[in-house]
C-alpha positions in Angstrom: 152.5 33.5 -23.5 150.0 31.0 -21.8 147.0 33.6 -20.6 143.6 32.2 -18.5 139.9 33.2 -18.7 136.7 31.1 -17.6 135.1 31.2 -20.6 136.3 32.1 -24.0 133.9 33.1 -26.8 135.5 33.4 -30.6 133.4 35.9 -32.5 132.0 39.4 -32.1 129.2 39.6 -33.3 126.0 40.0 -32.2 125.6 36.5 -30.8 129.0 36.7 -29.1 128.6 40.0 -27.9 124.8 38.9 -26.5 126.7 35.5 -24.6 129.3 38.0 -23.6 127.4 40.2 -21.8 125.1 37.8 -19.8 128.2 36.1 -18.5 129.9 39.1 -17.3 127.1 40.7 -15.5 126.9 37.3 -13.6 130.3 37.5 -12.6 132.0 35.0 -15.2 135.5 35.9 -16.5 134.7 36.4 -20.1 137.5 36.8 -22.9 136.0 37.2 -26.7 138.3 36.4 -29.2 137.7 38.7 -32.6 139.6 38.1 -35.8 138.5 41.8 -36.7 140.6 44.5 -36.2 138.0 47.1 -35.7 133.9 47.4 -35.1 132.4 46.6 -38.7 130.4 49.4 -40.3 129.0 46.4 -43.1 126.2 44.2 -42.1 123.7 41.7 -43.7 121.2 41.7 -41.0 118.2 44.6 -41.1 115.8 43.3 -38.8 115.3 43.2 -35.1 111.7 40.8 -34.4 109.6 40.7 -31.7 111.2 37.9 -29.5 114.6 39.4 -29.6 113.5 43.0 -28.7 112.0 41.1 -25.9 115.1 39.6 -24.6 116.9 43.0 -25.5 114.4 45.0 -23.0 115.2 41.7 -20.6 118.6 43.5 -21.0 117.7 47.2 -20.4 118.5 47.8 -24.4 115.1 47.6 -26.6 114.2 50.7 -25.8 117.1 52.6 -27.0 117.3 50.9 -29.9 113.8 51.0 -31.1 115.4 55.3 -31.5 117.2 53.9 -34.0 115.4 52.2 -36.4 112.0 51.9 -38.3 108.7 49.9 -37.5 107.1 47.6 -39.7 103.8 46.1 -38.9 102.8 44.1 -41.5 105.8 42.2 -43.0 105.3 42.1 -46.8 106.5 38.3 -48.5 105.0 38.8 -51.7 102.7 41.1 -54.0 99.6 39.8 -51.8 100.9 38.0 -48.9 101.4 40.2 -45.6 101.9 39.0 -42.3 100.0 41.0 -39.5 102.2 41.4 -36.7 100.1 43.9 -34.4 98.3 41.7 -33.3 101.1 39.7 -31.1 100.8 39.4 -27.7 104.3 41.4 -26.4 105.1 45.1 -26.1 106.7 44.8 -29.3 103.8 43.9 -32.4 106.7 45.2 -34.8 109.8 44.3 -37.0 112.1 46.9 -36.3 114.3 47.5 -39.8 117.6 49.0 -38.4 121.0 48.1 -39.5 123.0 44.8 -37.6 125.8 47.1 -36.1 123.4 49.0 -34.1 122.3 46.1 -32.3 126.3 45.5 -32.1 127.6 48.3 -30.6 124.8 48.4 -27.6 125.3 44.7 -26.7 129.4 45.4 -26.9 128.8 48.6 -24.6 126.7 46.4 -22.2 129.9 43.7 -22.4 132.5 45.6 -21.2 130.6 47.6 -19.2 130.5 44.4 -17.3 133.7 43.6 -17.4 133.9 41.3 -20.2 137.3 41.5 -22.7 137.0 41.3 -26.4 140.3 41.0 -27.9 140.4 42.3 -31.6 142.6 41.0 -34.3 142.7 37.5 -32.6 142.6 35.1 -35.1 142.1 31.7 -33.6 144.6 28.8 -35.0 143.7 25.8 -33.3 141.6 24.6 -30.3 142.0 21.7 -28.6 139.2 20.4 -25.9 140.5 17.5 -22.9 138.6 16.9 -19.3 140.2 20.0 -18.0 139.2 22.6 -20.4 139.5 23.9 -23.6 143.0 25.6 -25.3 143.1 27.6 -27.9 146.0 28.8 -30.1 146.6 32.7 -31.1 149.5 34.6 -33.1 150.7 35.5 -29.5 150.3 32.3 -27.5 147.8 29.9 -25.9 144.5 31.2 -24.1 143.0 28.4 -21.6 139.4 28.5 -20.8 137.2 26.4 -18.8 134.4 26.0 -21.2 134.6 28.0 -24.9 132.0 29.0 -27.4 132.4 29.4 -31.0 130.1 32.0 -32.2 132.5 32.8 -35.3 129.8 32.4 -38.4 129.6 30.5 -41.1 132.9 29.8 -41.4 133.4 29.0 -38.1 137.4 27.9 -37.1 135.7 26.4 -33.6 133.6 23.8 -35.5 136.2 22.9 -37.7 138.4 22.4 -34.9 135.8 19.7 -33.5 135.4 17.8 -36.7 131.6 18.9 -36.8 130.1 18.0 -40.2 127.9 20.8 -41.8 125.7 19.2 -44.0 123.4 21.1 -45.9 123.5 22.8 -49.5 123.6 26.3 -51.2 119.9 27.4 -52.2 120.8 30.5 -53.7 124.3 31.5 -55.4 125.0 34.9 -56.7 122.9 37.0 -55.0 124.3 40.6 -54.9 124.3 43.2 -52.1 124.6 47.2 -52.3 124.6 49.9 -50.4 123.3 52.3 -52.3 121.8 56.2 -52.6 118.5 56.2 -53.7 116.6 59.9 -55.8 113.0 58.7 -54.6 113.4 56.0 -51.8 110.1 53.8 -51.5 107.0 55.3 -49.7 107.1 52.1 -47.2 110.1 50.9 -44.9 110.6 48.0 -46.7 110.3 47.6 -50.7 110.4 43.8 -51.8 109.1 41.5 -54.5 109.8 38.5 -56.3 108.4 37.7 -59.8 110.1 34.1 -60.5 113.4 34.8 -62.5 114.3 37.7 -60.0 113.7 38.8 -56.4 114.8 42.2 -54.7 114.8 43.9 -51.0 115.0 47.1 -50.5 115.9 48.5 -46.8 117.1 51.8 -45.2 120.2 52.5 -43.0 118.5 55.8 -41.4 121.5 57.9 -42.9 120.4 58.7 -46.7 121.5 55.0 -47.7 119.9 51.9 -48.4 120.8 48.2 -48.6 119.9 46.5 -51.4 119.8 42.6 -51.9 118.8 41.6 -55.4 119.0 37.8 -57.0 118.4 37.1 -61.1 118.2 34.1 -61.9 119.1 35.0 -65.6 122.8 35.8 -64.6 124.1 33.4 -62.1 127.7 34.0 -61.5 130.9 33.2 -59.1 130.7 35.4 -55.6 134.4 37.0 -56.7 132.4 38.0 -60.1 132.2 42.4 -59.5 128.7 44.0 -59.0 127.6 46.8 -61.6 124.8 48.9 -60.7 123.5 48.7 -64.0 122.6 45.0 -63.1 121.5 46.3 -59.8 119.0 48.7 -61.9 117.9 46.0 -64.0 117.0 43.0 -61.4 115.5 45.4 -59.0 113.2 47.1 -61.9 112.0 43.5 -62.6 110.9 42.8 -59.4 109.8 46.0 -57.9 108.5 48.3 -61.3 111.1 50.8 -60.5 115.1 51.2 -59.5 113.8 54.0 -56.9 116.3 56.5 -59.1 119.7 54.5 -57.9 122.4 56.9 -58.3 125.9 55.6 -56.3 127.0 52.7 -54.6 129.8 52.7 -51.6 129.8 49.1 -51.5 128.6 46.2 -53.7 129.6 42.7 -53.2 128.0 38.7 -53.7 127.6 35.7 -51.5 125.9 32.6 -51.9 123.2 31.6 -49.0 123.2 27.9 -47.2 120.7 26.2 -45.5 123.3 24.0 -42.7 122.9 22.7 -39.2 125.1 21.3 -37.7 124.3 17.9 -35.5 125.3 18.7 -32.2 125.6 22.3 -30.4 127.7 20.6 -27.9 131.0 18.6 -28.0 132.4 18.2 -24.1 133.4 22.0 -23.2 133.1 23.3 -26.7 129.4 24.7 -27.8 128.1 26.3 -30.7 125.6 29.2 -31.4 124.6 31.3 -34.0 126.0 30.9 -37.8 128.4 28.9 -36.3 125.7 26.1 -35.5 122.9 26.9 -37.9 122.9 29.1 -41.3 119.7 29.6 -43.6 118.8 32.0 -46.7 117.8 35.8 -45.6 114.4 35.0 -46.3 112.4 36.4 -43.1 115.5 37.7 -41.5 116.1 34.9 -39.3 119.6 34.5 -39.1 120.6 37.4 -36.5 117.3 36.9 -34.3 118.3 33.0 -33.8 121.4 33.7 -33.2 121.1 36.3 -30.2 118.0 33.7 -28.9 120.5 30.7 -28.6 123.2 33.3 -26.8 119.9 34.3 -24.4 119.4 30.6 -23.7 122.8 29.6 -23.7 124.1 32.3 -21.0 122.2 31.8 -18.0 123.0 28.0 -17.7 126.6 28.6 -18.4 127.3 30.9 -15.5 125.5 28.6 -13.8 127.6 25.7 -14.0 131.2 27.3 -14.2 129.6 29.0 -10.9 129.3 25.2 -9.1 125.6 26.4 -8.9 124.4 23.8 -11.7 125.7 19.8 -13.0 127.2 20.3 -16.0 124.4 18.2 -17.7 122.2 21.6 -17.4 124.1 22.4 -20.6 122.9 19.7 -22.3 119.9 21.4 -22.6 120.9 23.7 -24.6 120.9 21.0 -27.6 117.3 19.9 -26.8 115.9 23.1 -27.0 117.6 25.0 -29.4 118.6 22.5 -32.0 115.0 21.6 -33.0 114.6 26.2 -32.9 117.2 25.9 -35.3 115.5 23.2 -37.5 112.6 24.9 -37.9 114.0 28.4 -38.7 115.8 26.3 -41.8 112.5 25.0 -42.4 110.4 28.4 -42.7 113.0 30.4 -44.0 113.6 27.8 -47.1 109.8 27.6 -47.4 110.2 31.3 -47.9 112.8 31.5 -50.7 111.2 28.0 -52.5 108.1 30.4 -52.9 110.0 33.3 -53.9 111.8 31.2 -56.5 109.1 29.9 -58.3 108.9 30.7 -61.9 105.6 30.2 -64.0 103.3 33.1 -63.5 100.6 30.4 -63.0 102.4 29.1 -60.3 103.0 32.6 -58.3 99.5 33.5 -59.1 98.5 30.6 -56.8 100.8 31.0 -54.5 99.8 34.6 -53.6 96.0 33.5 -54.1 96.1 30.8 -51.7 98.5 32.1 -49.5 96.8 35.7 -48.9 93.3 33.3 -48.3 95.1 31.1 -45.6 96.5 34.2 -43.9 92.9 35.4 -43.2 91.8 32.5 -41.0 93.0 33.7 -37.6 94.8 30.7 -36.7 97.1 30.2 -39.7 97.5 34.2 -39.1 98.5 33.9 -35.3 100.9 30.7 -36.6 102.9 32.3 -39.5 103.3 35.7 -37.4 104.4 34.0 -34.3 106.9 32.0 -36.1 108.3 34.8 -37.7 108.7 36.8 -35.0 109.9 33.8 -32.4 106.7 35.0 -30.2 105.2 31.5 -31.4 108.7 29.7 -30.7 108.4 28.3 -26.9 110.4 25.2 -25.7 108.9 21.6 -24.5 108.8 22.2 -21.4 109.3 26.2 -20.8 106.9 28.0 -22.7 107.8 31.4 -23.3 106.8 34.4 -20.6 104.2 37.1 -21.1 105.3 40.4 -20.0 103.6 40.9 -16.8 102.5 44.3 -15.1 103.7 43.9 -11.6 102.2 45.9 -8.2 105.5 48.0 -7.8 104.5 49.6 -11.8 107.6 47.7 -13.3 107.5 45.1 -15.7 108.4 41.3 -15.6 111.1 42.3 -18.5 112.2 44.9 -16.4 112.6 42.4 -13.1 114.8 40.3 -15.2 117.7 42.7 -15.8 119.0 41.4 -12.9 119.9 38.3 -14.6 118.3 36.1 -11.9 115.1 33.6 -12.0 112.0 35.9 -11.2 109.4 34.2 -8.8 106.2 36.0 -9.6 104.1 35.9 -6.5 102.6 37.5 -3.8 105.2 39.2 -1.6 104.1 37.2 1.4 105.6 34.0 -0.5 109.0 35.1 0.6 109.3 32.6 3.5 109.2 30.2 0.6 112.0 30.8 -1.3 114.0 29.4 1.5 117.6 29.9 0.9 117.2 31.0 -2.7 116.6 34.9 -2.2 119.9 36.1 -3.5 119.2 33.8 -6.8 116.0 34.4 -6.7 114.3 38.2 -7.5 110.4 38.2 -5.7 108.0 40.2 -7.8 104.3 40.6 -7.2 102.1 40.7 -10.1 99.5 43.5 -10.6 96.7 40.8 -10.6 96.1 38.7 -8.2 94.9 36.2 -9.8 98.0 35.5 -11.4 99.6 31.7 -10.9 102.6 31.6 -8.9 105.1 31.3 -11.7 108.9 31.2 -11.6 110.3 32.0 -14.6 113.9 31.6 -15.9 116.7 34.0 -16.9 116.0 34.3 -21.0 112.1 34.7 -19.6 111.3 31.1 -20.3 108.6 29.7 -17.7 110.4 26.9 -15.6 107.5 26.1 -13.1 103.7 27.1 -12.2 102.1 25.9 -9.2 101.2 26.4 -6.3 103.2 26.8 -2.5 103.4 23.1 -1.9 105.2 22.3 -5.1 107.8 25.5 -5.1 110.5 24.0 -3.9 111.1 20.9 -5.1 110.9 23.2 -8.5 113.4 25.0 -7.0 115.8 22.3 -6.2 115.2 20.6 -9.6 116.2 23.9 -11.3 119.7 24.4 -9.2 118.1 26.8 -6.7 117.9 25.0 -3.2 119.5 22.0 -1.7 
């Protein structure tokens, strides 16, 4: 059976799900394609940072979720080097440690609520992309899209369907993973450490269990090779002074981490986001936050050109600001685990001497934590939006659940929006002072000025003929 959807997106997870929902709530036929036959209750991913809880409360979900996890202020990298996130300019100065199928089920909720379909145990066979769309082939038939997305991880069946090369190489191999119940859990949110030979992160579901990842450099062995928790005991004694009293384990398992990008996001009606497109050791936990901030970038100019609202070249766009994201996330987060790898005591001695000294000039402070938390991330030629106070007591965020470009200004600027108000939301800022700004869907400014220049940024951005 031949079945029909605008846009088909392989992979639930959170990226998928993120894509997903932004698509449906602007009124694009969405299909999601899951090889899964039900929600996942495992997850590598324990932290939520600043810029994605931003773009989660642009979705009327951050606040809900921040119930359902634990804040961390100063992100610990090593025995003396903290990163000081309060100080960040967003209404989230946090990590939020809560586990990835959390953040799953609220951007799935907020899918279908939409009207979006996500079709489980779909495994995709084959996809083939011409000038009229994009086909691909499941157990029980053909599904035709107009455009498709392959957020399907690591592994992904979409890129190998295009040919894409992956280069890249395996930094780590045998690191081993454990959910585990602990007699005296650790007085902070987060316990982690490395000491050279051995590195290990301690983190809590919010249920009685915690997720342990743990690497020895001593015992380096295939990902099929089993898990004991003696080992567990050991490697995390070494790097932490204690095992926290580790008493049972419902799950252990291995996996080696990558650092991969792929060259293009964007072959003809085939793109890429998430693990699909980039994939990078856990170091800083990058990998879901990039993810769901290519989806945030990705949606709005999507529905924009299967709506005939956009050229299709708007989607080229998506490469030129999120590929060089995507670089740079492989760069910090390798920075990380080359640090946490190295083995002479000498050598870590300097490392946390020197780094804890760099992180008290204020500028190498506001870099690292900005980069961290994708606060510091902003694009060429759309730097990212500040959270505005507006004169009606909402917030910019909270303008932008509409899924529509935002022109803050005065509300006597109406009459300049010419024919863009129902594209367009109007929102007065609390201070008057404030530039007229228009700013796009995944709260990225597009345009400052003044009246004169409005709409010829209007036109330039799809708005207005």
């Amino acid at each position: 059976m031949t079945k029909q959807t605008t846009v088909a997106i392989v992979g639930a997870g959170p990226t998928g799900l993120l894509l997903a929902g932004d698509l449906a709530q602007a009124g694009v036929d969405v299909t999601v394609l899951e090889r899964r036959s039900t929600d996942s209750t495992l997850t590598r991913a324990f932290g939520v940072h600043a810029r994605t809880l931003e773009h989660l409360d642009a979705r009327g979900l951050a606040d809900e979720l921040l119930t359902l996890g634990a804040r961390v202020e100063r992100l610990r990298l090593f025995e003396r080097i903290h990163i000081d996130l309060t100080r960040l300019s967003t209404r989230f100065p946090f990590l939020l440690i809560t586990p990835q199928y959390n953040v799953e089920r609220l951007l799935e909720r907020r899918a279908t609520a939409a009207g979006a379909r996500i079709a489980r145990d779909a495994q995709v066979a084959a996809l083939h992309e011409n000038a009229d769309g994009v086909e691909l082939t499941l157990a029980d038939g053909v599904l035709r899209a107009d455009y498709a997305v392959g957020a399907d991880g690591v592994h992904s069946v979409v890129r190998d369907a295009l040919g894409l090369p992956f280069p890249g190489k395996s930094v780590l191999t045998s690191i081993m993973l454990a959910d585990v119940r602990l007699a005296q859990p650790p007085e902070d949110v987060l316990a982690v450490n490395a000491v050279g030979d051995a590195f290990a992160f301690v983190a809590p579901f919010g249920d009685g269990w915690h997720r342990i990842f743990a690497w020895d450099r001593r015992h380096q062995v295939p990902d099929t090779a089993p898990v004991t928790l003696e080992e567990i005991r050991a490697v995390t004694r070494r790097a932490l002074g204690t095992d926290f009293g580790l008493q049972e384990a419902r799950w252990t398992s291995r996996f080696h981490s990558d650092e991969r990008q792929v060259p293009h996001y964007r072959v003809g009606r085939v793109l890429l986001a998430g693990d699909a497109a980039h994939v990078h050791s856990p170091a800083g936990g990058q990998g879901m936050n990039t993810g769901l901030q290519d989806a945030a970038n990705l949606g709005w100019k999507l529905a924009a050109v299967v709506r005939g609202q956009a050229p299709d070249a708007l989607l080229d766009t998506y490469q030129t600001e999120r590929h060089p994201v995507g670089r740079l996330v492989l760069r910090s987060s390798g920075t990380i685990i080359r640090m946490a790898k190295i083995k002479s005591r000498a050598g870590r001695l300097a490392r946390d001497i020197l780094g804890s000294a760099a992180l008290r000039l204020p500028p190498v402070a506001r870099k690292a934590a900005g980069t961290i938390s994708g606060i510091g991330i902003d694009y060429p030629a759309a730097p990212r939006a500040q959270d505005l106070p507006l004169r009606d007591s909402r917030r910019l965020y909270e303008t932008l659940r509409d899924g529509k470009f935002v022109l803050v200004a005065p509300d006597d600027a109406k009459p300049a929006l010419d024919g863009a108000y129902d594209r367009v939301t109007l929102a007065a800022p609390a201070d008057a002072t404030t530039p007229w700004t228009l700013v796009r869907p995944d709260a990225h400014i597009a345009w400052q000025g003044d009246a004169s220049t409005l709409h010829t940024a209007l036109r330039q951005n799809g708005l207005s003929s």
